[in-house]
VEXDREN-2710 file (C-alpha; in Angstrom, 1 decimal):
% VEXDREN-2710
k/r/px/py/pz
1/UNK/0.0/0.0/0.0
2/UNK/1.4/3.0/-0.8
3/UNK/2.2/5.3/2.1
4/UNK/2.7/2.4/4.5
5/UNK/5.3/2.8/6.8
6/UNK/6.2/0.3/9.7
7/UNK/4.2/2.5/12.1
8/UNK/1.2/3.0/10.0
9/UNK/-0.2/-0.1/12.1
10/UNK/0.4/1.7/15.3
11/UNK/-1.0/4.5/14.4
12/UNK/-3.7/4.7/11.9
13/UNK/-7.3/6.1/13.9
14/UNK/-5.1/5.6/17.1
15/UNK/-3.3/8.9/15.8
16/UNK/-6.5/10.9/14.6
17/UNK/-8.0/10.7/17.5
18/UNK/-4.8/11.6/19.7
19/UNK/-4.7/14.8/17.4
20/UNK/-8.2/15.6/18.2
21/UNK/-7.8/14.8/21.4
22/UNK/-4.6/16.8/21.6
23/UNK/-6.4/19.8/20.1
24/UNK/-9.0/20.1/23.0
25/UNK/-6.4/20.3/25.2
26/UNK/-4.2/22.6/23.9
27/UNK/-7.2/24.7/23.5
28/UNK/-8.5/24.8/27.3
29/UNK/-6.1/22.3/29.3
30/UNK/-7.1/19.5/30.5
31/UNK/-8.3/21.1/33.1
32/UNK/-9.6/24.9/32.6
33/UNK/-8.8/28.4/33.3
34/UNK/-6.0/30.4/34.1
35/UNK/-4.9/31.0/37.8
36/UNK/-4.6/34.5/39.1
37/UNK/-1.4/35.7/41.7
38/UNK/-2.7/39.0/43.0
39/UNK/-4.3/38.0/46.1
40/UNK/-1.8/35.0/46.8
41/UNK/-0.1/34.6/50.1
42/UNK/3.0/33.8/49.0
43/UNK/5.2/30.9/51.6
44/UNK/8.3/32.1/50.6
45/UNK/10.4/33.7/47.0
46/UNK/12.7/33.1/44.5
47/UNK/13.5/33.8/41.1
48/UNK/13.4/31.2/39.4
49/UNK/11.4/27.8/40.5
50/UNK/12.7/24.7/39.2
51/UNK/10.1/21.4/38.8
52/UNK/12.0/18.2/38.6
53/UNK/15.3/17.4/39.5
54/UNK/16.4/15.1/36.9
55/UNK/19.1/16.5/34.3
56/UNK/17.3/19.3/33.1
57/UNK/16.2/20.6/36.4
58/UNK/19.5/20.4/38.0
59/UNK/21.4/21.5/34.3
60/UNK/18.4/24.1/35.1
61/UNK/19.0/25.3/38.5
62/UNK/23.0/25.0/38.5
63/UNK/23.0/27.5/35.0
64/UNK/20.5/29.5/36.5
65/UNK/22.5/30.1/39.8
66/UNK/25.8/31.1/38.0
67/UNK/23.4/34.0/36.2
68/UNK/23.3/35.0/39.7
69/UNK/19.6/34.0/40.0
70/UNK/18.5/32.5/43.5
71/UNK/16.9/29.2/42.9
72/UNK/14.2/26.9/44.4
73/UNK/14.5/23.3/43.0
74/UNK/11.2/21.1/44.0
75/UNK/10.7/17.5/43.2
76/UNK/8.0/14.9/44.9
77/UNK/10.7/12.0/44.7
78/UNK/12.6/12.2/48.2
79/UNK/16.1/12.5/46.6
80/UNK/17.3/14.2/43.3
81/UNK/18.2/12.6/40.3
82/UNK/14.6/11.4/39.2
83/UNK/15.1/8.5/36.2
84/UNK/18.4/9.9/35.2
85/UNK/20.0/8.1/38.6
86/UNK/19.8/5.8/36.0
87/UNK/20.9/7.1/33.1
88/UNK/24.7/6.4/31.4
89/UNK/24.2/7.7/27.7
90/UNK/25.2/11.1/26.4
91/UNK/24.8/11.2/22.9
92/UNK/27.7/13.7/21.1
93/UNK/29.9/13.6/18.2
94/UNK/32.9/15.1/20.3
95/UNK/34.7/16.6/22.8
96/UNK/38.1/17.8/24.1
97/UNK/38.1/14.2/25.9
98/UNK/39.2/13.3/21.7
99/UNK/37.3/9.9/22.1
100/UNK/37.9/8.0/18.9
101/UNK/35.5/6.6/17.4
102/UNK/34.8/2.4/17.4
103/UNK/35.8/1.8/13.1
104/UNK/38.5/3.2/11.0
105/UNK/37.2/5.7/8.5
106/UNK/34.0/6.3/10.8
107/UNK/34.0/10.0/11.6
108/UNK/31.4/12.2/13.2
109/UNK/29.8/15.9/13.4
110/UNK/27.0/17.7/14.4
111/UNK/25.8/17.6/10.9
112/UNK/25.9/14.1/11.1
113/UNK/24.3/13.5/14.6
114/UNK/21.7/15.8/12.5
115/UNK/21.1/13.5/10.2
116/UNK/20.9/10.1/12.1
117/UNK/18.7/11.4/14.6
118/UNK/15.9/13.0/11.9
119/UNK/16.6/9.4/10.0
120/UNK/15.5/7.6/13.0
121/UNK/12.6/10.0/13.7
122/UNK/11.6/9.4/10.7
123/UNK/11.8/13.4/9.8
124/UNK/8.9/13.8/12.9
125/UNK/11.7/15.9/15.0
126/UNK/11.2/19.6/14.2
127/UNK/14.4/21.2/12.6
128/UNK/14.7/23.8/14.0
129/UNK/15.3/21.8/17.6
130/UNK/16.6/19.5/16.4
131/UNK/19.5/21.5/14.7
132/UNK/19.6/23.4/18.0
133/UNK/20.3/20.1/19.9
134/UNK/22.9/18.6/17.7
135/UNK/24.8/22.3/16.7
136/UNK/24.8/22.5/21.0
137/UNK/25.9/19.0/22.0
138/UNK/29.7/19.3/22.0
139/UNK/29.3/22.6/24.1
140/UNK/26.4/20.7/26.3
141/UNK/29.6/17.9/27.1
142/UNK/32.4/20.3/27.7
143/UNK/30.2/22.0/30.1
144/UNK/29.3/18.6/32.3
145/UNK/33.3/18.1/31.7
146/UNK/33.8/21.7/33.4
147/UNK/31.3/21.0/36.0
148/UNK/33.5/17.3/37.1
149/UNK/31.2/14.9/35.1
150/UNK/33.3/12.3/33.8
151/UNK/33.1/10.1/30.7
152/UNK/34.4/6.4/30.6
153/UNK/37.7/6.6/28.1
154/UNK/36.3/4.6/25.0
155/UNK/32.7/4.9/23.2
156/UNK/30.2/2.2/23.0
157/UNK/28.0/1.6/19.8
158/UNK/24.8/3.1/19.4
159/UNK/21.6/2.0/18.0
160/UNK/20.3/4.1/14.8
161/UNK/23.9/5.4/14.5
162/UNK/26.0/3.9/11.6
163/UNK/29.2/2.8/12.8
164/UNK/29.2/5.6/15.6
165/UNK/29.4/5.4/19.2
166/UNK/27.8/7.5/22.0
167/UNK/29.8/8.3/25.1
168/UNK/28.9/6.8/28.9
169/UNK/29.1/8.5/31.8
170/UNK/32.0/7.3/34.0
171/UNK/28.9/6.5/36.4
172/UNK/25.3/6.1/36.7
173/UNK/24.0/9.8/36.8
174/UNK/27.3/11.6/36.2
175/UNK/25.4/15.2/36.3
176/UNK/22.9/14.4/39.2
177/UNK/26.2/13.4/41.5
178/UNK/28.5/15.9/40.4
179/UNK/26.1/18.9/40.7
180/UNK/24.2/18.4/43.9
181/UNK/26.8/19.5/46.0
182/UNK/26.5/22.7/44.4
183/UNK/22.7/22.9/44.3
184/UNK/22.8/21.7/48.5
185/UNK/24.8/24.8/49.0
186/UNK/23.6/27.2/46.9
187/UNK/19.7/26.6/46.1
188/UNK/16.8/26.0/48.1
189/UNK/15.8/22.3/47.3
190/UNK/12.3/21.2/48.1
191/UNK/12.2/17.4/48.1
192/UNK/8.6/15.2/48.8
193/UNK/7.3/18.6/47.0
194/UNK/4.4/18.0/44.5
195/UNK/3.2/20.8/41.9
196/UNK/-0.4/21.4/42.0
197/UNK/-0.6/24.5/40.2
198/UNK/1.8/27.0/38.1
199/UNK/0.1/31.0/39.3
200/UNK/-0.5/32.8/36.3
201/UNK/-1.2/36.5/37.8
202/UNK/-3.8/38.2/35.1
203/UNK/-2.6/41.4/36.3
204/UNK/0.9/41.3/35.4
205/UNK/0.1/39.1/32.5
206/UNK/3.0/36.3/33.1
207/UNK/3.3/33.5/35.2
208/UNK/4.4/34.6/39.0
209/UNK/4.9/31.2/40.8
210/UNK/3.6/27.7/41.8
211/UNK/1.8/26.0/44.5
212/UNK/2.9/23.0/46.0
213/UNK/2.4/20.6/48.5
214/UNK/5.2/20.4/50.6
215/UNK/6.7/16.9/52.6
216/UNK/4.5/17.8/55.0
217/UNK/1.2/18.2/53.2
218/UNK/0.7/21.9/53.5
219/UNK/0.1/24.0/50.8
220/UNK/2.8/26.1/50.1
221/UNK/3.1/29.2/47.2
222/UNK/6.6/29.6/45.8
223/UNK/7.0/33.7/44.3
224/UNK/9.3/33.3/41.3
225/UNK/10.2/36.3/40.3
226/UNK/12.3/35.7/37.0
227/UNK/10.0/32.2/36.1
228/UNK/9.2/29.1/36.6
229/UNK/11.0/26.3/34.7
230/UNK/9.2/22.9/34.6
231/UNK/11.6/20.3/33.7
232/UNK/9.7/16.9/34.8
233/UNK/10.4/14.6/32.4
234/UNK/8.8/12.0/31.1
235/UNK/5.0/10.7/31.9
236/UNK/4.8/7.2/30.8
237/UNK/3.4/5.9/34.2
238/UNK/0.4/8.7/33.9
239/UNK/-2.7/5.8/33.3
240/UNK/-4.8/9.5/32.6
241/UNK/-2.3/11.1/30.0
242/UNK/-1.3/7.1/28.3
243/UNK/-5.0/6.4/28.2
244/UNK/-5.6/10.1/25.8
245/UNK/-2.7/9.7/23.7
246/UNK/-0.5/6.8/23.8
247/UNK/-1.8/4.1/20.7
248/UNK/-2.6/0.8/21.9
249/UNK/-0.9/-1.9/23.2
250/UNK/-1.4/-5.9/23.4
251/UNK/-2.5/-7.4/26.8
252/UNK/1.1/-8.7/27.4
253/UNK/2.5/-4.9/27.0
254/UNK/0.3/-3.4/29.2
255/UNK/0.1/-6.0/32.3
256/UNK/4.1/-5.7/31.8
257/UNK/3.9/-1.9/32.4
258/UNK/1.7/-2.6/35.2
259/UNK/4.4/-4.8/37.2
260/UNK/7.1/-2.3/36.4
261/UNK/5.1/0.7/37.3
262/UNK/4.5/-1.3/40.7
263/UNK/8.1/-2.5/41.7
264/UNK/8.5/0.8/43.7
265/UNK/11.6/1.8/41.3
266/UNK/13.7/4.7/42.6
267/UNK/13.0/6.9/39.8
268/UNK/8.9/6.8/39.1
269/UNK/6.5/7.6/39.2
270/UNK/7.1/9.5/35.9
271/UNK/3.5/11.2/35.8
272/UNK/2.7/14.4/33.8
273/UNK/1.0/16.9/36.4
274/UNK/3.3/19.8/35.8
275/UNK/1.9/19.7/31.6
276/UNK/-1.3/19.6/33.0
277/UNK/-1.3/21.8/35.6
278/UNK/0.6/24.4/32.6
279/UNK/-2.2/23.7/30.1
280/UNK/-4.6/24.6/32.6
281/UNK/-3.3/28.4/31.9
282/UNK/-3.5/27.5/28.3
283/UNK/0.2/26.3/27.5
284/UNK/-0.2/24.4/24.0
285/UNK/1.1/20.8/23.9
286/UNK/2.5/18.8/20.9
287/UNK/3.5/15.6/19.8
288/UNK/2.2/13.6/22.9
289/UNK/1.1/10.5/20.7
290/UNK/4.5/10.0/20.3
291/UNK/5.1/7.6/22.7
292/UNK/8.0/5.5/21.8
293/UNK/8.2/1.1/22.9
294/UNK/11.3/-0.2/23.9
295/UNK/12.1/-3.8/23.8
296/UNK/14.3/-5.7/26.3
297/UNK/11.9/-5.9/29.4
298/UNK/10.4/-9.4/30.8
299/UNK/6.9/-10.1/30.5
300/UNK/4.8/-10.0/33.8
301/UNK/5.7/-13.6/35.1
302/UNK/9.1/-12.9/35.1
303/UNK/9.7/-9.0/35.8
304/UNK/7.7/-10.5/39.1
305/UNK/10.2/-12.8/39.9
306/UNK/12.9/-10.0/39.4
307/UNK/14.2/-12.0/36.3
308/UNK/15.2/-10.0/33.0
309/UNK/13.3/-6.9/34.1
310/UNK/15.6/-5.0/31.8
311/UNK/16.5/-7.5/29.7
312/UNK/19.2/-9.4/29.3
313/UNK/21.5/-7.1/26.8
314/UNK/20.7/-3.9/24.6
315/UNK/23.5/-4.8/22.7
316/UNK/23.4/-3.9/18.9
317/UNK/25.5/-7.1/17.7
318/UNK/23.0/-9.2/19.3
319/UNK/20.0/-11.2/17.4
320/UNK/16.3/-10.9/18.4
321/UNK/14.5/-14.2/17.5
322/UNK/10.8/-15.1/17.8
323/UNK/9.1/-17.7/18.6
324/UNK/9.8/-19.3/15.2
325/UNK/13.5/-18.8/15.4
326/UNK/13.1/-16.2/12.9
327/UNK/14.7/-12.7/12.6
328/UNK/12.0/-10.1/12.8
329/UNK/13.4/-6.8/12.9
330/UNK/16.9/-4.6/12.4
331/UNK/18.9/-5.0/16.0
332/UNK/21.0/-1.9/15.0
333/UNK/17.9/0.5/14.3
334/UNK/16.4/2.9/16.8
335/UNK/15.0/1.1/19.9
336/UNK/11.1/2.4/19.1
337/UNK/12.0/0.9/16.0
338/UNK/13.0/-2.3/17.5
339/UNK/10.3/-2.1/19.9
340/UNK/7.1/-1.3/17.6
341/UNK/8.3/-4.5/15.6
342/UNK/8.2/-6.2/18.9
343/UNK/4.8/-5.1/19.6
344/UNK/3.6/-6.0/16.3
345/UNK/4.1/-9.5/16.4
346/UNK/0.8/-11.5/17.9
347/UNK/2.5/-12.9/20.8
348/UNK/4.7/-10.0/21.9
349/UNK/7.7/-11.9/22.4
350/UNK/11.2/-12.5/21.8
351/UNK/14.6/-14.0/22.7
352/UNK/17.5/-11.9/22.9
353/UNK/20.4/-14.0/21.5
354/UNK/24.0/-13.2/22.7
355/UNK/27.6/-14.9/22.7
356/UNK/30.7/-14.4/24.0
357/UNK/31.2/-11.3/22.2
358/UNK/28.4/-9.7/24.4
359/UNK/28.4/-11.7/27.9
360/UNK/30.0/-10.8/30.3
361/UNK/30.9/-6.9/28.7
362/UNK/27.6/-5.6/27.2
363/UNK/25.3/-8.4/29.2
364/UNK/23.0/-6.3/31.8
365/UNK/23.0/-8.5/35.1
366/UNK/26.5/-9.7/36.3
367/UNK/27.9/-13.1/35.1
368/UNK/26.8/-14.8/38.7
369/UNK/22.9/-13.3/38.1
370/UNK/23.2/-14.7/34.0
371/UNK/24.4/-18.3/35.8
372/UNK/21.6/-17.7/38.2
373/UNK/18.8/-17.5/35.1
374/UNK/20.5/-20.6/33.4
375/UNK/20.3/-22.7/36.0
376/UNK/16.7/-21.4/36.5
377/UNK/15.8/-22.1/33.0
378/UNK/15.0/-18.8/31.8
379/UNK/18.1/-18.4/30.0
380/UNK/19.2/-21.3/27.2
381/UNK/23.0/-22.0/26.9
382/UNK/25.2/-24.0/24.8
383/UNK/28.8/-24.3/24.0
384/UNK/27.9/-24.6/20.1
385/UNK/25.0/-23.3/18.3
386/UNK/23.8/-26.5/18.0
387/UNK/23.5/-27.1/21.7
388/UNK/21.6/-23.8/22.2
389/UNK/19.2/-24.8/19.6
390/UNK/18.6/-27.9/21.4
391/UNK/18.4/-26.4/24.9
392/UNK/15.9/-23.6/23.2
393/UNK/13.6/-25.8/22.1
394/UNK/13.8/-27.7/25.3
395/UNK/13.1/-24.8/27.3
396/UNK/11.5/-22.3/25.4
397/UNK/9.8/-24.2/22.0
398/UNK/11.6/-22.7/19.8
399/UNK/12.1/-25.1/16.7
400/UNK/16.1/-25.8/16.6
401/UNK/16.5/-26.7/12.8
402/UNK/14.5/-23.3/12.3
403/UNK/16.8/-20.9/14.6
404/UNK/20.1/-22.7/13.2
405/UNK/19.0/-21.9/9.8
406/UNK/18.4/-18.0/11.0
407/UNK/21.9/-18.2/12.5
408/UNK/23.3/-19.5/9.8
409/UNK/22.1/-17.1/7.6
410/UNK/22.6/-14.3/10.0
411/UNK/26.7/-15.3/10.2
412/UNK/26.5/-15.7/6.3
413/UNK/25.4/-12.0/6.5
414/UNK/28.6/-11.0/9.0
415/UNK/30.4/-12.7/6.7
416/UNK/29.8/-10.4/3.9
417/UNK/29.2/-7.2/5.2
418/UNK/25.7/-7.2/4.4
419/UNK/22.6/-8.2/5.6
420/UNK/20.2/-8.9/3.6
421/UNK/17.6/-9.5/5.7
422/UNK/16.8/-5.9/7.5
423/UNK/19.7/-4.0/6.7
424/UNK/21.2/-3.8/9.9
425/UNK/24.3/-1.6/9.4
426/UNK/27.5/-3.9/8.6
427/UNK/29.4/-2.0/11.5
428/UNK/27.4/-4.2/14.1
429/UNK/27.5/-7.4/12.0
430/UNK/29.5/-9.5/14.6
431/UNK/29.4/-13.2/13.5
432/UNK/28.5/-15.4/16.6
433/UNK/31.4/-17.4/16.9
434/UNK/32.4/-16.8/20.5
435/UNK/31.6/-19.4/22.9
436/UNK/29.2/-19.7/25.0
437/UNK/26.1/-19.0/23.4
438/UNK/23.1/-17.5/25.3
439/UNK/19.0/-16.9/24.5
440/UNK/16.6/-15.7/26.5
441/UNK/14.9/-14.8/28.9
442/UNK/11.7/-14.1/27.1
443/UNK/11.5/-10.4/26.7
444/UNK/8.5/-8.1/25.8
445/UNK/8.3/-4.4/24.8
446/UNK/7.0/-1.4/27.1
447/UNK/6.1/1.9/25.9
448/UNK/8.5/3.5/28.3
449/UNK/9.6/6.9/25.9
450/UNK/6.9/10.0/26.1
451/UNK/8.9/12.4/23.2
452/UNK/5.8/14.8/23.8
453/UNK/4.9/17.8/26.3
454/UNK/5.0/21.9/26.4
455/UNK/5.2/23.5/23.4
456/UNK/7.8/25.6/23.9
457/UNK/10.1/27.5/22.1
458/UNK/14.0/27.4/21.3
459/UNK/14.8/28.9/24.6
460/UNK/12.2/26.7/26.1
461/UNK/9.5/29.4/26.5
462/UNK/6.3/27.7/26.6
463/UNK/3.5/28.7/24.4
464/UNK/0.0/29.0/24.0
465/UNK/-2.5/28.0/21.4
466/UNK/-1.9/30.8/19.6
467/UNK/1.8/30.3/19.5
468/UNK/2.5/33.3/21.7
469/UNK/4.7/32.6/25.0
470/UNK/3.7/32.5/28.2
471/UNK/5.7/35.3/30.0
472/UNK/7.4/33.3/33.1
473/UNK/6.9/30.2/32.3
474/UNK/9.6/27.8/30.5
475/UNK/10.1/23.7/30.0
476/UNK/13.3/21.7/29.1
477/UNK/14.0/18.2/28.9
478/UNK/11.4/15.4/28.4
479/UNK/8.5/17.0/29.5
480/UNK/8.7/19.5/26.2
481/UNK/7.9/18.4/22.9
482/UNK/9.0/18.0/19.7
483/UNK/12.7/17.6/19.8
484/UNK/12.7/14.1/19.1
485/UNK/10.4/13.0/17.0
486/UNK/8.6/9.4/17.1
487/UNK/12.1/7.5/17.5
488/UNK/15.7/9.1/18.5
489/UNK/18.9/7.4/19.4
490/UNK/20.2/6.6/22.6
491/UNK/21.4/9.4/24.8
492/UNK/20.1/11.8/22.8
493/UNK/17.3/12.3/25.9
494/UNK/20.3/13.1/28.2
495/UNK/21.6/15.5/25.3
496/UNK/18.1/16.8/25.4
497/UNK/18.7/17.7/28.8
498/UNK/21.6/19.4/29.5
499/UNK/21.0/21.5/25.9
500/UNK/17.3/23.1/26.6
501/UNK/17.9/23.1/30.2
502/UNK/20.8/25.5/30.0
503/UNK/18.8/27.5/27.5
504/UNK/16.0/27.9/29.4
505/UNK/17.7/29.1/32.6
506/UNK/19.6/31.4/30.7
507/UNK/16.1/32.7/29.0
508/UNK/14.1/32.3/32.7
509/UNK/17.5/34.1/34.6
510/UNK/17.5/37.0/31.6
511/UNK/13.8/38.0/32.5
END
């Protein structure tokens, strides 16, 4: 058919009605009417409010602060770092660090960052972000550098990047650690601190503050007298905001969300309140039926059990076999790529198949845990590819003649530099070769990445329906739209970050 693109059966009504959807929202919130700030009693003043202290809100609150703003950082977690505790990825094609890349002849540039992140949208990211992100990402990583983040000496390969590599943090939330002793000093930080409102004073025509509830339950009204930067991130675990605009998802999907959502992780939940609570004084929102799957978690009766909750390995030289033993998507490609071709399939599933290439350098859980699963039975092993065939289909089903054929055929594709198949980039075709040989556990997708939020502009001033900005009010990071697209690269949301966050406090601190 013509038009059809892999997404199409994603998408389809699913996206009409998201855009009408999206269009009553942006046109009175989805709640209504603006807030007034004349007759508030304010708790205590600032100039510039920060909401959220993942990467953006402390990139936020640390530029702001060396503009010689004061600064109020509030989050409802009871630590700061939000999901990027997590994080290792910064996406960036360079630095005084002179990391060289993985393959001879393999250079890189913003230009070319440009272009493999609007190929991997699927030219949905806006340009004009987009250009903003990339032109600023080597500036974005000499100023972590300046500020003592540190960056592991060598570059690993990234997904939806041909032949280039993406730089990891030294440790998990390089920025977060780094920072904080700065922000513990210097800013008022407001943890167990939930936004229930942004103050949008009809008087003065801009936005003047927030209220809160602070750790104690009070109501509280922050005075920001520069602005108010929300910078909360993603929303993925918001059933109100998923249920208006993410597209469906099979059974096995969802109940898998569900046990994730409820394991109490350290960084969740990611809920949307701060968009809502903005387009209740008529801030627009775009692109929030972008909502991106990501492969590599267990299905429900093993993310219970603690087994494969984030997979096994997000390698891109690994292979990603169904039930079949078949091949059913490019490894190498963007994980909402990956993911949506996960999703697609009637059962959900896959099996994640790895070799000593991968295990133990690139493999998630420590050798001992992988041991663990094998033993269980949730992870097949063999010395040859013909004993992992045999202990597949032993343990999982999976027809052995049928997955030796795909593996032969995949190492005839390493072999010459070209596969066939999918067109996974010959940079990450690594023959399996290596003993042992690993598959499983059975993994599932979740729709994990929410690429929409604020419209906002390139300083991160939010707008309204009209396209006019909302004086005193800016976003950064996740929780703004359009920068991304429908798919992006890995890191790049870390990029994100640090980018629009520093423009936005320099924008918020200039007021």
């Amino acid at each position: 058919m013509a038009g059809l693109t892999r997404r199409n059966f994603m998408l389809g009504s699913a996206v009409a009605a998201a855009g009408v959807l999206m269009a009553g929202c942006s046109a009175s919130g989805e709640g209504s009417g603006k807030a007034s700030g004349s007759a508030v009693e304010w708790s205590q003043e600032t100039d510039i409010v920060v909401v959220g202290a993942g990467t953006a809100g402390v990139v936020s609150a640390v530029t702001a602060l060396e503009a010689g703003a004061s600064v109020t950082l509030i989050d409802k977690a009871d630590f700061v770092g939000g999901i990027s505790s997590a994080c290792v990825q910064f996406c960036t094609p360079g630095s005084s660090l002179g990391l060289p890349q993985l393959f001879d002849g393999v250079e890189d540039s913003a230009d070319l960052l440009y272009e493999d992140m609007m190929r991997t949208s699927e030219d949905t990211a806006d340009p004009t972000y987009l250009k903003i992100l990339c032109d600023n990402a080597e500036s974005a990583t000499e100023w972590l550098i300046d500020h003592g983040c540190e960056f592991k000496p060598a570059l690993k390969m990234a997904e939806g990047r041909p032949g280039r590599g993406k730089y990891i943090y030294a440790s998990t939330g390089e920025p977060i650690t780094k920072m904080l002793p700065m922000l513990e000093e210097q800013a008022t930080i407001m943890l167990k601190t939930t936004l229930e409102e942004v103050i949008f004073d009809e008087a003065e025509g801009r936005v003047v503050g927030v209220g809160v509830l602070d750790k104690s339950g009070e109501r509280a009204n922050i005075k920001a007298a520069k602005g108010v930067i929300l910078c909360t991130g993603m929303w993925h675990d918001d059933s109100l905001m998923m249920a208006r605009h993410a597209p469906a998802a099979p059974a096995i999907v969802n109940e898998a969300a569900e046990v994730f959502a409820g394991m109490g992780m350290p960084y969740g939940p990611m809920t949307g309140e701060a968009i809502r609570a903005a387009q209740k004084i008529g801030a627009a929102v775009r692109h929030m039926d972008y909502v991106v799957p990501e492969p590599w978690y267990a299905p429900a009766e093993l993310m219970s059990q603690g087994i494969g909750v984030a997979g096994a390995t997000r390698s891109v030289n690994q292979v990603m076999v169904d039930a079949a033993g078949k091949r059913f998507t490019d490894e190498g490609a963007g994980r909402g790529h990956c993911g949506e071709d996960v999703i697609r399939k009637a059962d959900g599933l896959f099996f994640p198949v790895y070799d000593g290439h991968i295990v133990p350098s690139q493999a998630n859980p420590p050798q001992e845990k992988l041991d663990e699963w094998v033993a269980a039975g949730h992870v097949a092993k063999g010395e040859t590819l013909e004993e992992l065939a045999a202990n597949m289909e032993s343990l999982f089903g999976v027809p052995a003649a049928d997955f030796l054929a795909t593996m032969t055929e995949y190492n005839g594709f390493c072999a010459a530099g070209e596969d066939a198949a999918f067109g996974k980039d010959p940079h990450y075709l690594v023959a399996f070769d290596q003993a042992p040989f690993y598959a499983g556990p059975k993994q599932t997708a979740l729709q994990f990445y929410t690429h929409g939020g604020l419209d906002a502009d390139e300083n991160g001033a939010v707008r309204n329906i009209e396209g006019e900005t909302i004086p005193g009010l800016f976003a950064a990071g996740m929780c703004a739209g359009g920068h991304l697209g429908r798919d992006t690269v890995s890191g790049a949301w870390q990029t994100n970050s640090v980018v629009f966050g520093r423009l936005a406090a320099a924008a918020a601190a200039a007021n």
